[in-house]
N, C-alpha and C positions, 0 to 999 in steps of 0.2 A: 300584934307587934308589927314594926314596920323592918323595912330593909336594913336603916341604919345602925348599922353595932352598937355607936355609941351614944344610941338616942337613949334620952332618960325610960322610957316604956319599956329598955330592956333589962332595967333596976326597979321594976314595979311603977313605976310614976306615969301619971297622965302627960300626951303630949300638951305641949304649951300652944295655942291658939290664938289669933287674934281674928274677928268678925269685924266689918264694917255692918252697919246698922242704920237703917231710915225707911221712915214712913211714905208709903206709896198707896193710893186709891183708900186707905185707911187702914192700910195691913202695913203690919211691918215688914221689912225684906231683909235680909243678909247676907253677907259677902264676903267670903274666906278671905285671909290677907294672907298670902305668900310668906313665911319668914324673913326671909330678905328684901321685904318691900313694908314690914309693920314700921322701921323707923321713917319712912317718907310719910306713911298713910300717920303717923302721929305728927307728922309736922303738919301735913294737909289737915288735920282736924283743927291743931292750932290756929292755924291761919283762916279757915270757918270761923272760929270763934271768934276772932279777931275783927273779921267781917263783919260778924254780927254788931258787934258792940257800936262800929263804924254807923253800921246800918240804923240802928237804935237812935242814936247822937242826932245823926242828919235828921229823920224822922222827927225828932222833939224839935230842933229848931224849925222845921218843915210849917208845924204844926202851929210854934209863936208866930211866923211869919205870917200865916195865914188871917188869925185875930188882930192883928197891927190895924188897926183903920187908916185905910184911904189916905196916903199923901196929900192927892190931888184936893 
């Protein structure tokens, strides 16, 4: 149990946790997330994901751009 009185662990219940998670050299890694920092770290995922899709988009037109033949 921890210090805090009114933490759920001292009614039986696990703490609540939240992990950052990603792939390094091919292992996964992990990274406690502070309570008071999981609602930024869940917007920062967001906006990853957001990225991505960004990233995806440009990439595909990347791609038609490339097969285009020769203006000149």
């Amino acid at each position: 149990m921890c210090s805090s009185k009114g933490c759920v662990c001292h009614r039986g219940k696990k703490h609540l946790a939240m992990y950052l998670t990603w792939k390094q050299n091919k292992k996964t890694r992990s990274m406690y997330v502070p309570v008071g920092r999981q609602e930024q770290a869940l917007a920062m995922n967001r906006n990853y994901k957001n990225l991505k899709k960004v990233i995806r988009k440009l990439s595909d037109i990347y791609k038609k751009l490339l097969v285009l033949k020769d203006p000149a």
